[in-house]
Phi, psi and omega in degrees: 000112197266107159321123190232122172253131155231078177282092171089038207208139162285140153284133194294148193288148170085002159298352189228057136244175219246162162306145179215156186253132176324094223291343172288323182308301180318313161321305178286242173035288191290312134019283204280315151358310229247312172280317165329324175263227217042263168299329203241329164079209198310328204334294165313292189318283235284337201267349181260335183291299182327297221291315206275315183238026182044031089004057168301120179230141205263284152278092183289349167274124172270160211271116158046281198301318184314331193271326213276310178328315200292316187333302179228072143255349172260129153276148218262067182241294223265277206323310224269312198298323193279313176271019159267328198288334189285316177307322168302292171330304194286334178296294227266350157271345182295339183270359179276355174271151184169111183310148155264171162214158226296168165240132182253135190243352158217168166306122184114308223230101139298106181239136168183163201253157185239145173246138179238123156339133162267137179337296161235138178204145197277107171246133160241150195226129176300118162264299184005272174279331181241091180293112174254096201276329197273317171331299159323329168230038162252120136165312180262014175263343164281337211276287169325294190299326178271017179091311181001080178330278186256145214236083183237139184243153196215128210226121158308134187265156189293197179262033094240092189005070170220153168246155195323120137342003262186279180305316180290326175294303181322301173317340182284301213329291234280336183099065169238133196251010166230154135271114181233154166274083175224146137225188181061205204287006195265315171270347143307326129344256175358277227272028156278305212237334206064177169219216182277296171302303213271113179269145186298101176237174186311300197226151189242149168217176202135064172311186203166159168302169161314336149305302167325324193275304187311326190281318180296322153303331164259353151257055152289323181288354161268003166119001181255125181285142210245167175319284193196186179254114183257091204227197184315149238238121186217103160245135162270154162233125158279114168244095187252201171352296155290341197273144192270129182288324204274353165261322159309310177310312182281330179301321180289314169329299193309305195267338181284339181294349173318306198206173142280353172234035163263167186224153183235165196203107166252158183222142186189131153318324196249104183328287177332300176330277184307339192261338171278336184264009187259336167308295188292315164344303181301303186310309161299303228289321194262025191243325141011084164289014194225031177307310171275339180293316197284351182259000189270311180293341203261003161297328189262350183260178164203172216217098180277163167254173159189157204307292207223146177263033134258014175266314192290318185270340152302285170309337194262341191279353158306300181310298154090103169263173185279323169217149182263146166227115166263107172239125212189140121339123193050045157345299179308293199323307219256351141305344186271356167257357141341102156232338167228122186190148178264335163192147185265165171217119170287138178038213219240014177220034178242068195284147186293346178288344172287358201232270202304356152206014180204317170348312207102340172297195198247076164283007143309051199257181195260108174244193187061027179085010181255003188265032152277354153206016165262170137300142112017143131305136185195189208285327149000299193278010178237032207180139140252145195271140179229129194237135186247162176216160165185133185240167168265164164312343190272315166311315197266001203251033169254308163269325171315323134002280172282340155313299170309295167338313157267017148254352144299310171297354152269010184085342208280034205290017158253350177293316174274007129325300174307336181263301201302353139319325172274351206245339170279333204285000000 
């Protein structure tokens, strides 16, 4: 993890950008995937599932028996924990439901918006080194609270071809109501364009590695809708005096074991600082069984010096991390200058891993610099807003008028023709 000081220094450009793979090659690639299931449906899914994860797969949906099976493969230590963490979730999304009410914005004229569920939606959950079942369930516990008819998840399988006992206790917990073993760019294919097996749904949710983020970004141009561009997994920390090195070191640990092309960020005023949490950092790291994927990520991280901590929030709301950890004196105050972050974490006992499974927030987030204009997942992001009107006779022969004016004045004489027929009327 390489120390960068701009203590009384702009930061040099491309330092606060993510490992990224040569985004034309990548493009194309993921492209020709993406039409290949396309045209070909399952064929193509079972021939990338072959290629990509060594996988012949006969059925790709899995069956009943499969789920019921998994219930005790799990232990109920694991069982317990996973519907107290759904329970947390589901408390802290159940408060995001809520009716609007109508508005009269003149005499007459009445508006107001409904959120209606989308129908179908897609969730996919990463596996490959890690099956991430707390994903599953941020995602189908909003999904389930907004109405969502259909619930479908598409999950990479191990290499026999089964998925993590885990993921399958979850999908029971959240109400999901079909399951298949497709991963990577073949099932966002799928559950984009449909198959035989796989059905065609609206909207996807989900991270991934960068291929995974690229396919979702590109069948936005077909009209099918994505969360957010979800891609390797990154937090920074502010850290100054106070902060216990050996809890920043495992926070920074927590996200590097993600990938080798996830990345981490410490920011700190204090030289001591940084060399005690990369001291302890070393000391955990070899304690790791995922020791080498996290020293790969921590090659690709970096550990700024800096003046001050408006020097420090500067540089991070720049970075715009996926997750913020403020370990600091007075947290709150100095949360109020956040302005890009996808979630925050306060003080020295507020670790990010509790937000990725159990806290109740949404660990479904905007990395790569995009949570400068995205959100989080919530329940929002499983709904659409829809605006109704309804005028009285009183209404229109109120507003109409200036509606006609103003659609003359666009050229538009059949748009004031619709009012003036009712106002003649």
């Amino acid at each position: 993890m390489k120390i960068i000081d701009i203590r009384n220094a702009p930061v040099p450009p491309g330092l606060l950008s993510r490992p990224v793979i040569d985004n034309r090659s990548l493009e194309l690639s993921v492209a020709n995937i993406l039409k290949e299931v396309k045209d070909n449906g399952d064929e193509a899914v079972k021939r990338f599932s072959l290629m990509f994860d060594k996988v012949a797969a006969d059925k790709l949906e899995v069956n009943p028996v499969e789920i019921e099976e998994a219930a005790g493969l799990i232990g109920p230590a694991l069982k317990e924990a996973i519907r107290q963490a759904a329970n947390n979730i589901r408390t802290f999304h159940d408060r995001q439901l809520h009716a609007e009410t109508p508005v009269e914005t003149m005499p007459g004229v009445t508006c107001w918006r409904k959120a209606v569920a989308i129908e179908k939606v897609g969730l996919y959950i990463p596996g490959g080194t890690a099956p991430l079942f707390s994903t599953l369930l941020m995602l189908g516990i909003p999904a389930m609270i907004a109405g969502c008819k259909e619930i479908i998840l598409c999950s990479p399988p191990d290499a026999k071809g089964n998925l993590h006992p885990a993921i399958l206790f979850a999908a029971k917990t959240v109400g999901v109501t079909r399951i298949f073993k497709v991963g990577g760019i073949q099932a966002i294919a799928a559950m984009a364009y449909g198959t035989d097996s796989i059905p065609q749904v609206y909207k996807i949710f989900g991270p991934g590695n960068q291929y995974v983020m690229c396919a979702k970004q590109l069948i936005q141009k077909d009209g099918i809708a994505i969360d957010m561009p979800a891609g390797p997994s990154e937090v920074a920390v502010y850290a100054d005096a106070s902060a216990n090195p050996a809890f920043v070191a495992a926070d920074l640990l927590s996200q590097a074991e993600h990938g080798p092309d996830s990345q981490v960020v410490l920011v700190s005023p204090s030289r001591s600082v940084v060399d005690s949490i990369l001291s302890a950092l070393e000391q955990q790291l070899e304690d790791l069984p995922r020791k080498e994927i996290a020293r790969k990520a921590l090659d690709n991280s970096r550990a700024f010096l800096v003046n001050d901590r408006q020097g420090a929030m500067a540089l991070l709301n720049e970075y715009a991390p996926e997750h913020l950890i403020l370990a600091c004196e007075d947290p709150e105050e100095l949360s109020e200058q956040v302005i890009n972050a996808g979630s925050v974490f306060l003080g020295h006992f507020s670790p990010e891993s509790v937000g990725d499974y159990a806290s109740g927030t949404n660990h479904t987030l905007p990395t790569n610099g995009y949570a400068k204009a995205y959100s989080g997942v919530s329940l929002d992001s499983f709904v659409k807003k829809i605006t109704f009107q309804q005028l009285t006779k009183d209404g229109i022969r109120e507003i109409g008028p200036m509606v006609e004016l103003m659609a003359e004045a666009e050229g538009l004489q059949a748009h004031a023709n619709a009012v003036r027929v009712r106002l003649n009327s």
